[in-house]
C-alpha positions in Angstrom: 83.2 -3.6 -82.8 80.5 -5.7 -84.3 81.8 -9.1 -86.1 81.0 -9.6 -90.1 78.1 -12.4 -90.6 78.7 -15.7 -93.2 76.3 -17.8 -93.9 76.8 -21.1 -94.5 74.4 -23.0 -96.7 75.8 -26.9 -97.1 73.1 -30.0 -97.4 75.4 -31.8 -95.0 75.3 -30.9 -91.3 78.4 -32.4 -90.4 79.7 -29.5 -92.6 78.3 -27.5 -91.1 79.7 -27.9 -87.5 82.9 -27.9 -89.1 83.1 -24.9 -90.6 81.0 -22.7 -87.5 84.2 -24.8 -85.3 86.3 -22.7 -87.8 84.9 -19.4 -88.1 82.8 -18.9 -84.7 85.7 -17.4 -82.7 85.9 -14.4 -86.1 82.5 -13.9 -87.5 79.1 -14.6 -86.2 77.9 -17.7 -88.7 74.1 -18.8 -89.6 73.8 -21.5 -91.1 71.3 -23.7 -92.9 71.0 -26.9 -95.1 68.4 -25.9 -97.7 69.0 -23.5 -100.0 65.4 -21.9 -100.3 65.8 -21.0 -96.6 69.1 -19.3 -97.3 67.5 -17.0 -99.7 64.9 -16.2 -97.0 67.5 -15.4 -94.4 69.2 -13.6 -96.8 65.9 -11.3 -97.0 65.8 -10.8 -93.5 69.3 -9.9 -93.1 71.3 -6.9 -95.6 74.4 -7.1 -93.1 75.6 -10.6 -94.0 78.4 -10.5 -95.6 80.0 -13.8 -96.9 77.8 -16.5 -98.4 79.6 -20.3 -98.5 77.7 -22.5 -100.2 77.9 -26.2 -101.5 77.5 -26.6 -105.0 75.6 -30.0 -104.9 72.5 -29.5 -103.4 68.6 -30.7 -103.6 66.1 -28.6 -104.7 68.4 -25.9 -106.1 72.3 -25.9 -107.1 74.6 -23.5 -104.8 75.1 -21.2 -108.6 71.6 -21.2 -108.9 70.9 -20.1 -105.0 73.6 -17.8 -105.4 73.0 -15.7 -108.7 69.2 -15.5 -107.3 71.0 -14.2 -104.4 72.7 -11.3 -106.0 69.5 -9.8 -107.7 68.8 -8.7 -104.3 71.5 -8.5 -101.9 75.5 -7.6 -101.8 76.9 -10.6 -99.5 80.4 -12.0 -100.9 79.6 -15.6 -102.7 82.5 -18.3 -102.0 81.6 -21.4 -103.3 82.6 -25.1 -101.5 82.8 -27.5 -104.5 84.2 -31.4 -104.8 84.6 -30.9 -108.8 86.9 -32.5 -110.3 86.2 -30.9 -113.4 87.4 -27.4 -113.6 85.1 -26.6 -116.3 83.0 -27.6 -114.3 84.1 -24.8 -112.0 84.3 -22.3 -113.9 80.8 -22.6 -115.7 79.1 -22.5 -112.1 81.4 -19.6 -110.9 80.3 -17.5 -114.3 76.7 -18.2 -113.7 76.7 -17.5 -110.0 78.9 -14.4 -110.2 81.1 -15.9 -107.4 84.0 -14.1 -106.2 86.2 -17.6 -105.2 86.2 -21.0 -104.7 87.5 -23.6 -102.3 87.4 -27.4 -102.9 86.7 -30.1 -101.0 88.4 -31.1 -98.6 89.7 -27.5 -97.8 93.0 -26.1 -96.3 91.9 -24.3 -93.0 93.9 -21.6 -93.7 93.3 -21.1 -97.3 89.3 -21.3 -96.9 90.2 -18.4 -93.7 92.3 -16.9 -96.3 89.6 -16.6 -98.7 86.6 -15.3 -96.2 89.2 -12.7 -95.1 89.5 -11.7 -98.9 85.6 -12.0 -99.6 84.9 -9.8 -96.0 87.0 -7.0 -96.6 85.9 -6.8 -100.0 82.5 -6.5 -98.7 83.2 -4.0 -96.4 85.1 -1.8 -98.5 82.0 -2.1 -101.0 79.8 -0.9 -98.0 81.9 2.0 -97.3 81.7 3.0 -100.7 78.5 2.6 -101.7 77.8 4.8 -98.0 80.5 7.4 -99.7 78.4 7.3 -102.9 75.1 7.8 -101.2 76.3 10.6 -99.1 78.0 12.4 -102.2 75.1 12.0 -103.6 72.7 13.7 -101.0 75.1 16.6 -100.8 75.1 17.2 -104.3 71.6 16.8 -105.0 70.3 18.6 -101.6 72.8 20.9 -101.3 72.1 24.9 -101.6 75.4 25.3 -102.6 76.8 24.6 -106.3 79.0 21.6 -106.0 81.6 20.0 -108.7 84.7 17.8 -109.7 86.4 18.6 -112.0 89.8 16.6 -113.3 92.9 18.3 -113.5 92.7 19.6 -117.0 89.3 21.6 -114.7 86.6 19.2 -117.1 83.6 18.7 -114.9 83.7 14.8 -113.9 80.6 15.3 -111.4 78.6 18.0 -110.2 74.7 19.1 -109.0 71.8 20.2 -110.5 72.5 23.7 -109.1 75.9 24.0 -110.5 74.3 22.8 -113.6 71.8 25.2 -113.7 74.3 28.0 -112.7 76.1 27.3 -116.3 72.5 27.0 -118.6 71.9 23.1 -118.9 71.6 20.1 -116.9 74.7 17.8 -115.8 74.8 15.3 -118.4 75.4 18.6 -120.7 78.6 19.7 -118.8 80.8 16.8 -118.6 83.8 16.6 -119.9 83.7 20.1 -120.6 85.3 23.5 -118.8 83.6 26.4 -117.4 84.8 28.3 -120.6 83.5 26.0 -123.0 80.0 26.5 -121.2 80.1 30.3 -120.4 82.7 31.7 -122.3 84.2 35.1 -121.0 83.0 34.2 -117.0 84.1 30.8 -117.4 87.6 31.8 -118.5 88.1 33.5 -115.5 86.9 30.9 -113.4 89.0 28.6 -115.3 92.0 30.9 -114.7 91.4 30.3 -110.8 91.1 26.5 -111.2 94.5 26.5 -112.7 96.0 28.2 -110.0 93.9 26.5 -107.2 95.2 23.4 -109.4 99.3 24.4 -109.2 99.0 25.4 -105.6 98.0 22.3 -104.2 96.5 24.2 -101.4 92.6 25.0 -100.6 91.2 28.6 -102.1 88.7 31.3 -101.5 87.6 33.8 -104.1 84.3 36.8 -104.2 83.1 37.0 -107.3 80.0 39.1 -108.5 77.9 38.9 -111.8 75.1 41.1 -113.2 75.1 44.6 -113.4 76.0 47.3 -110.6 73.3 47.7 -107.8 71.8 44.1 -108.8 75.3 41.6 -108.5 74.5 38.3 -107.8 77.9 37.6 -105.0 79.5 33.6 -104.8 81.7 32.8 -102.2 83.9 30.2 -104.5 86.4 27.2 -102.0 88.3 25.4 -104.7 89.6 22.4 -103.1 92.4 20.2 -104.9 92.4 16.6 -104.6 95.6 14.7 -104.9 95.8 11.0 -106.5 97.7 8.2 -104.9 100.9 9.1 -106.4 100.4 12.8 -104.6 99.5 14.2 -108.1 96.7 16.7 -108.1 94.1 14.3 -109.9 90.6 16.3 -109.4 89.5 19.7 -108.2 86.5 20.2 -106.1 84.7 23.5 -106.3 81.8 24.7 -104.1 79.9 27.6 -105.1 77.9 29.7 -102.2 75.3 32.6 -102.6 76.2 35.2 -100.1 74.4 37.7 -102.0 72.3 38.8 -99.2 75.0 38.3 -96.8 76.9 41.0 -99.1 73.1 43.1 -98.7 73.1 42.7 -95.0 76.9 43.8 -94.4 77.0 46.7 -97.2 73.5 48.3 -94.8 75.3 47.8 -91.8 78.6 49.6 -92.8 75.7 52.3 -94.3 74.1 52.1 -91.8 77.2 52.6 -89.5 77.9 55.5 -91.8 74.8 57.1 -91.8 74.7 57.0 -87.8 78.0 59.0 -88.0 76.4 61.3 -89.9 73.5 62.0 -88.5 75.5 62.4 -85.2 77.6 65.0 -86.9 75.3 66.9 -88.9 73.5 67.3 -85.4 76.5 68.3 -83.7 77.3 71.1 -86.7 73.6 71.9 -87.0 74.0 72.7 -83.1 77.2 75.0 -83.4 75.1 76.5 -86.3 72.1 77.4 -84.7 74.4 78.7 -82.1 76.1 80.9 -84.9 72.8 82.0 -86.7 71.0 83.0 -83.1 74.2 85.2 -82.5 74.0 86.8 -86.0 70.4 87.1 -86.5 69.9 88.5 -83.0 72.9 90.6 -83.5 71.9 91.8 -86.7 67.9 92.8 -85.2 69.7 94.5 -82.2 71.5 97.0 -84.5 68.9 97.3 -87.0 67.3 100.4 -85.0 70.5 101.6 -84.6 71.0 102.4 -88.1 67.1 103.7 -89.4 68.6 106.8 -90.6 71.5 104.8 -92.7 69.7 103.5 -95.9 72.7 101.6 -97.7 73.6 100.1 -93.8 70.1 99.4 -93.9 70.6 97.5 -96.8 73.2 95.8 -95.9 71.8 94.6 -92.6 69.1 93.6 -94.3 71.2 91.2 -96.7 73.0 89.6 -94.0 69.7 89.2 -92.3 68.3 87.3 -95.6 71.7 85.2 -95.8 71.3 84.3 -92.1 67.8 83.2 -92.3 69.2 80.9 -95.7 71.3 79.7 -93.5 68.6 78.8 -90.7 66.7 77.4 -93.4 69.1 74.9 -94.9 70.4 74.0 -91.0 67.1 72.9 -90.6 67.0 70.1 -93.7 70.5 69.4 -92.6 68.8 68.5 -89.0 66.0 66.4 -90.9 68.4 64.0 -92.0 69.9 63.9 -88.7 67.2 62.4 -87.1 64.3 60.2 -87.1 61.0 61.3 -85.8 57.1 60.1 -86.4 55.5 62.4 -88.8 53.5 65.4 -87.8 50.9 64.8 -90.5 48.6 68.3 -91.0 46.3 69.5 -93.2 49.1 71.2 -96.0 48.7 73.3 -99.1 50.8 70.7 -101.5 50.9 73.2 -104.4 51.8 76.6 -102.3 54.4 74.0 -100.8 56.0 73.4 -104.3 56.0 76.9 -105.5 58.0 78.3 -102.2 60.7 75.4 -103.4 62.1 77.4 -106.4 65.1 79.1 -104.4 65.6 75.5 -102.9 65.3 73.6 -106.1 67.5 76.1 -108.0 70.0 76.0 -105.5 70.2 72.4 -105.0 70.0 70.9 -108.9 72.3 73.4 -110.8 72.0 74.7 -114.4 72.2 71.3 -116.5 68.3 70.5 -116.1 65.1 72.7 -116.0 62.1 72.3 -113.7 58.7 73.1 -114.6 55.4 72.9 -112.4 52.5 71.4 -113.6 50.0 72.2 -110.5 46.1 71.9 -110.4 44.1 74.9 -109.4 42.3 74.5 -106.9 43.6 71.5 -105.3 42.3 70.8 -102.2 45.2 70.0 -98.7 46.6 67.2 -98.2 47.1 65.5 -94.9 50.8 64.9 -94.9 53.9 66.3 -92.8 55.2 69.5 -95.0 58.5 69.2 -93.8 59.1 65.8 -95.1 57.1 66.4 -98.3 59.0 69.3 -99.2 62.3 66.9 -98.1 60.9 63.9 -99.9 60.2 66.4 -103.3 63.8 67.6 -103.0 64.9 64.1 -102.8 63.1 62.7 -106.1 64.4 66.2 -107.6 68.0 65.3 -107.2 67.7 61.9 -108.6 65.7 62.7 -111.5 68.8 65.5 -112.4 71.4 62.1 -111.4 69.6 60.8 -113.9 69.9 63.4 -116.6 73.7 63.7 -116.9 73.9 65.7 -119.6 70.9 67.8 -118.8 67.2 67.3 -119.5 63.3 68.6 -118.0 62.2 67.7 -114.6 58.6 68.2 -114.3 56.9 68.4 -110.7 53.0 67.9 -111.2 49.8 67.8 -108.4 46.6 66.4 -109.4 43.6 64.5 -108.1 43.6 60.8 -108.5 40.4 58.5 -107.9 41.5 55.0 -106.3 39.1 51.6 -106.1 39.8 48.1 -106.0 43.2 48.6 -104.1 44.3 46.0 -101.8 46.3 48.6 -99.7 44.4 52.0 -99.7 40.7 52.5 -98.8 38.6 53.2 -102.2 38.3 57.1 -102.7 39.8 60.7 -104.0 43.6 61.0 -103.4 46.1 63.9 -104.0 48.9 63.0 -106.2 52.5 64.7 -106.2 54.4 63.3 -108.9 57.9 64.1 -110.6 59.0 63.2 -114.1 62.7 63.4 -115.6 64.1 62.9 -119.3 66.6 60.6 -118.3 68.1 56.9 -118.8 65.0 55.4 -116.9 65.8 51.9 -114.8 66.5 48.8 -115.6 63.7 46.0 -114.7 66.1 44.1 -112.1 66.7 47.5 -110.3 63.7 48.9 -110.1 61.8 46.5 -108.1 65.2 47.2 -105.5 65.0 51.1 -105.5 63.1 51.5 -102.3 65.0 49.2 -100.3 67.1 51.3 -97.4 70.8 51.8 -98.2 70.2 50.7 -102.2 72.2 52.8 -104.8 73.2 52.5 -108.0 75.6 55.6 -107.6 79.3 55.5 -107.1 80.7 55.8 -103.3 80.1 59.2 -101.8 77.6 60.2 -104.3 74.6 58.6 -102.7 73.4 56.8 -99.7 70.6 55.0 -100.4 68.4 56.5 -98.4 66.5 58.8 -100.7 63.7 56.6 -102.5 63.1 54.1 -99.4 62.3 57.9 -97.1 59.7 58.7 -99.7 58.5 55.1 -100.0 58.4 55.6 -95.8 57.1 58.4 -96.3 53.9 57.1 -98.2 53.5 54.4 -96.1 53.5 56.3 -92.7 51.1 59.0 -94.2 48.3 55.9 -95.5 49.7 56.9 -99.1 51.1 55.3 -101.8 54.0 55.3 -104.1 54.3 54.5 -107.7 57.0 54.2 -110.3 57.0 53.9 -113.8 60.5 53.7 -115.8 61.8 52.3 -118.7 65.5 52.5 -119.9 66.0 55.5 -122.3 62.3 56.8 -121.7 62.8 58.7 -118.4 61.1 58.0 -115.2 58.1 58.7 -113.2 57.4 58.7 -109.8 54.5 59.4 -108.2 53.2 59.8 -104.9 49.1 59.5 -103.4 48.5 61.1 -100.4 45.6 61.0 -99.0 43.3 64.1 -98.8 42.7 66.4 -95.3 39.3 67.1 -93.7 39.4 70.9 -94.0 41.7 73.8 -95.4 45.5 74.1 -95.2 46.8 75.1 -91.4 47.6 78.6 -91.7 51.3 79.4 -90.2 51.3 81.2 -86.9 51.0 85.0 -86.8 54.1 86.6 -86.3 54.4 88.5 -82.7 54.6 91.8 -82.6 57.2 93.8 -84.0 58.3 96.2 -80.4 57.5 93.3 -78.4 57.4 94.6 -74.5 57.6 93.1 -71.0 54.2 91.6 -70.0 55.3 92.7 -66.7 58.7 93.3 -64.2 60.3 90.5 -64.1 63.9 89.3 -63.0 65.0 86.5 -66.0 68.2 84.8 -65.4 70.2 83.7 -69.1 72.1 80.7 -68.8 74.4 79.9 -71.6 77.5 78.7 -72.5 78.3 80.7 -76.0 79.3 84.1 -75.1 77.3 85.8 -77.8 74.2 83.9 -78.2 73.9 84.2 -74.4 74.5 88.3 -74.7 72.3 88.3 -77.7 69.2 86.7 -75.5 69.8 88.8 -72.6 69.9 91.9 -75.0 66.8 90.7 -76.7 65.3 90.8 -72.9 66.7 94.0 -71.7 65.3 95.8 -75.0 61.7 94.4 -74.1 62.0 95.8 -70.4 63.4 92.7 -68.2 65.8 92.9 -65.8 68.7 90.1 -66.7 71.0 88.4 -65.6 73.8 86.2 -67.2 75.3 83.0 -66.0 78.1 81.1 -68.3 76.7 77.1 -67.3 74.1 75.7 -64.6 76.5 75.7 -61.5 76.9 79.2 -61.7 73.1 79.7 -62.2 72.3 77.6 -59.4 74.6 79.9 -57.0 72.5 83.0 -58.4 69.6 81.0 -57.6 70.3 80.8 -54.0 71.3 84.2 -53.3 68.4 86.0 -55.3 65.0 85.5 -56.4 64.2 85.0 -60.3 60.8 85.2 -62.2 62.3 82.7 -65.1 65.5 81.0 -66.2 66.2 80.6 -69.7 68.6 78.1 -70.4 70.9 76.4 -73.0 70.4 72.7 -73.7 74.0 71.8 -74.4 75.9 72.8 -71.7 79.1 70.9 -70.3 78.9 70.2 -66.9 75.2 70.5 -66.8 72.6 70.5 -69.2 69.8 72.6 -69.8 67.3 69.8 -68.8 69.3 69.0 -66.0 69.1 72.6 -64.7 65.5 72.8 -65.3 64.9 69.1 -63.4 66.9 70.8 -60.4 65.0 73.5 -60.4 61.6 72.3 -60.5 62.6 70.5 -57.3 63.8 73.7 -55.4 61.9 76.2 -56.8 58.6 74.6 -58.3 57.2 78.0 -58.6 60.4 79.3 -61.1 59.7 78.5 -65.0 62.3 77.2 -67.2 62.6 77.8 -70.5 65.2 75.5 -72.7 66.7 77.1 -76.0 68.3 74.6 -78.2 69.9 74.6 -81.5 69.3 70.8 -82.0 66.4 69.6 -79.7 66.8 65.8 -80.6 70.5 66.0 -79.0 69.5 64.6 -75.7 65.8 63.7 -73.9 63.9 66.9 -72.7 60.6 66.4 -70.7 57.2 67.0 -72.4 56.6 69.3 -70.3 59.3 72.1 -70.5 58.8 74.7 -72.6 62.1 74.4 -76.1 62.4 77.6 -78.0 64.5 76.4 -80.9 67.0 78.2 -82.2 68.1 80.0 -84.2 65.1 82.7 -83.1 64.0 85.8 -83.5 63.0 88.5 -80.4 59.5 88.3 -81.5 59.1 84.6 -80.9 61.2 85.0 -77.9 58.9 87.9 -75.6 56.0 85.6 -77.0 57.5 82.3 -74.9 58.7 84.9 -72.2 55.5 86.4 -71.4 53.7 83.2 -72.0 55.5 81.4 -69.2 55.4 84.7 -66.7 52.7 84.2 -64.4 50.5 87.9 -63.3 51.6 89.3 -60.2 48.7 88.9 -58.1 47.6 91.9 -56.3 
């Protein structure tokens, strides 16, 4: 442990001697018969910490040399005087600011006595002033909102952050409660000091301010402090942001959420394809067998509608599922909005009506249809959220001419825009709208997801996305898209309608579901195939071996083995044998680029097209 310095200042060096003989073995002593040279080694040295000086001195009285002392340094001042005259004393002591005095000739042990005193109260002014410094770096570096506050919870101290949390600056808030700065929030803060206060034990509280979607979150520790007697005498309180903490964890549990979802909604979209393939196959299979029943006709007919609903809707179902790069192509925006109506009616309900305002002759736009018609259906839906009790939605296309943007190349756009009647968006949520997992709505009624997949959406597709709200004024939301090179990709031709075997082939089915794999092998039979059934890849594998097939068409999700697994089996026993995969959710698991995926569900037109694609001509 390093010992205490004490400087000795006396004009007589036999004094000297006799008090570093007294002190050397406690303190380290420097010492020094002029008192100008004290002051100087005083300068050099901030860690001395007793002066003892003689009073009568040349040059410069030890009051004198010590009061010029303490303008710039904290050393303890004990004086050594021969005064009779205790006036005397006292008017030295006064102007020096000394802490004691010893005459002379001194008692050992009282002059020891006295330095003891004069050290420790040097040292305990050190650690102080060291508490004080540090107190005050935290509070005035601090992120966090910092404060004392007495037992009655009256601010005694706290930062400018704090401050600044309550609307003025320190000085403003002392002696005063949270209450008496904020009112109805501070009450309730004051309602926790109390209790932090009575429990004598540390707290931790969430609280949240602002309105929903924007909250500001504080982490509050309330942390009593007890007096000498034990008495809780002051309350400290330190105030944390966790606001994006609260962000981070609230996308994670979404995200979490939406993961399970997706992985569901694949799984049922799966089982639904598998459903809709055996109902839409079974359904074309008997169709012929009823030409001369009209109303069965009909009624076939229907179910064959419903069915294809069905398809159609397992489809968007299998869009949120998944997450795939864009298949941007030149698309007809405006034929795209007017084959929504079934959709949009479906999907919105009666509260709200939906008008088109479209511009003839608009030319494509290069985008991906599917998510455009998603990301329409999307902006629909929150547009009627917005409308309660009912309004107008309007869905508009028009040309747009773009300069002087710092994110899109000067030029003609396509704009798809939709405009509601509602309660519009407040400033501080609007900036937040297209951030992923951000939602104003109660639990279960929206994920977040909606605004940040257009804003994606925009992005991905060298677009842009605009909004324009305002609080009981409705909102608008616009998308650019930028324009295609030629005309809108016209859908594939249909296949013919008595679609027939290319050639003779053998084609073994393999497929787990009973039906779809009956349905398939129908489908085959009726174009002229010869067929075979196998329930799962093992089986296949054994028919493999004892006979010779032209093509194997195979289910993707399989237990046991897979579809893709089959087909990778296959390629390396019988390269010359095609493989064609049929899946009812292609994203389930990885399939090679290069094998042929008929998704499902599908009709026997599409499938003879795949089938006598992939058969090679007997050569001959």
């Amino acid at each position: 442990m390093t010992r205490g310095t004490i400087l000795a200042v006396d004009d007589e060096p036999d004094i000297l001697i006799a008090l570093e003989d007294l002190f050397e073995d406690t303190y380290r002593v420097v010492s020094t018969t002029k008192p100008a040279e004290a002051l100087a080694l005083l300068a050099k040295d901030p860690d001395i910490a007793v002066i003892l000086s003689d009073q009568r001195m040349p040059g410069m009285t030890g009051d004198a040399m010590l009061s010029e002392a303490r303008s710039f340094h904290e050393a303890q001042a004990i004086l050594l005087t021969g005064y009779a005259d205790i006036n005397a004393v006292i008017a030295a002591l006064n102007r020096g600011g000394i802490t004691g005095y010893v005459t002379k000739p001194w008692n050992a042990a009282l002059l020891r006595h006295t330095v003891g005193n004069a050290f420790e109260r040097y040292r305990l002014g050190r650690e102080l002033a060291t508490e004080r410094a540090l107190l005050r770096g935290l509070l005035e570096h601090s992120e966090d909102a910092i404060s004392f506050k007495d037992a009655g919870a009256r601010f005694v101290r706290l930062n400018a952050r704090k401050a600044a949390l309550l609307g003025t600056d320190a000085s403003g808030c002392l002696g005063r409660t949270e209450a008496d700065l904020t009112g109805k929030h501070g009450a309730a803060a004051e309602r926790a000091d109390a209790a932090a206060i009575a429990s004598g034990e540390a707290a931790e509280s969430l609280v949240s301010e602002g309105p929903a979607g924007a909250e500001r979150w504080s982490q509050v520790t309330r942390v009593p402090i007890r007096g000498p007697a034990g008495e809780i005498a002051h309350l400290a309180t330190i105030e944390r942001d966790v606001t994006e903490q609260k962000s981070l964890e609230a996308r994670l549990r979404q995200s979490d959420k939406m993961q399970a979802l997706g992985t569901l909604a694949g799984g049922i979209a799966h089982d639904f394809n598998n459903l809709l393939t055996a109902i839409l196959g079974s359904l074309e299979l008997a169709g012929p067998k009823v030409g001369d029943q009209p109303r069965v006709r009909r009624l076939i007919d229907n179910a064959t509608q419903a069915a294809q609903r069905g398809a159609s809707l397992t489809k968007r179902l299998l869009s949120f599922s998944r997450s795939h790069d864009l298949e941007a192509r030149s698309t007809d925006v405006n034929a795209l909005i007017a084959g929504m109506d079934a959709l949009l009616g479906r999907s919105l309900g009666g509260l709200v009506t939906v008008t088109t305002r479209l511009r003839p002759d608009l030319p494509a736009a290069l985008v991906d249809p599917d998510q455009l018609e998603l990301a329409i259906l999307n902006l629909c839906i929150n547009a009627r959220d917005a409308m309660p009790e009912g309004g107008a939605i309007t869905i508009a296309t028009d040309l747009v001419d773009i300069t002087d943007d710092p994110e899109l190349a000067s030029g003609s756009y396509l704009a798809v825009s939709v405009a509601d009647t509602g309660t519009g968006i407040q400033p501080e949520i609007l900036q937040r709208v297209c951030e992923p997992f951000f939602t104003t709505k109660a639990v279960g009624q929206g994920t977040g997801l909606g605004l940040a997949m257009v804003f994606g959406l925009a992005q991905q597709s060298q677009g842009r996305l605009r909004i324009d709200s305002a609080v009981g004024r409705g909102t608008l939301v616009e998308l650019v898209l930028p324009r295609a090179e030629g005309a809108a990709t016209a859908e594939a031709a249909p296949a013919p309608e008595s679609p027939v075997a290319a050639r003779p082939a053998r084609i073994l089915v393999v497929d787990d579901d009973e039906e779809v794999r009956h349905v398939t092998a129908s489908f085959l039979s009726d174009f002229g195939y010869r067929e075979t059934e196998a329930p799962d890849g093992a089986v296949a594998l054994s028919l493999l071996e004892e006979s010779r097939f032209d093509l194997i068409v195979a289910d993707l999700a399989m237990p046991g083995m897979t579809g893709a697994d089959l087909a990778a089996t296959v390629r390396g026993r019988w390269p010359d044998v095609p493989v064609l995969i049929l899946t009812g959710h292609a994203e389930a698991m990885q399939i090679p680029d290069d094998v042929p995926v008929l998704k499902k569900p599908f009709g026997s037109a599409e499938l003879a097209a795949r089938v006598s694609a992939l058969l090679k001509p007997v050569e001959g």
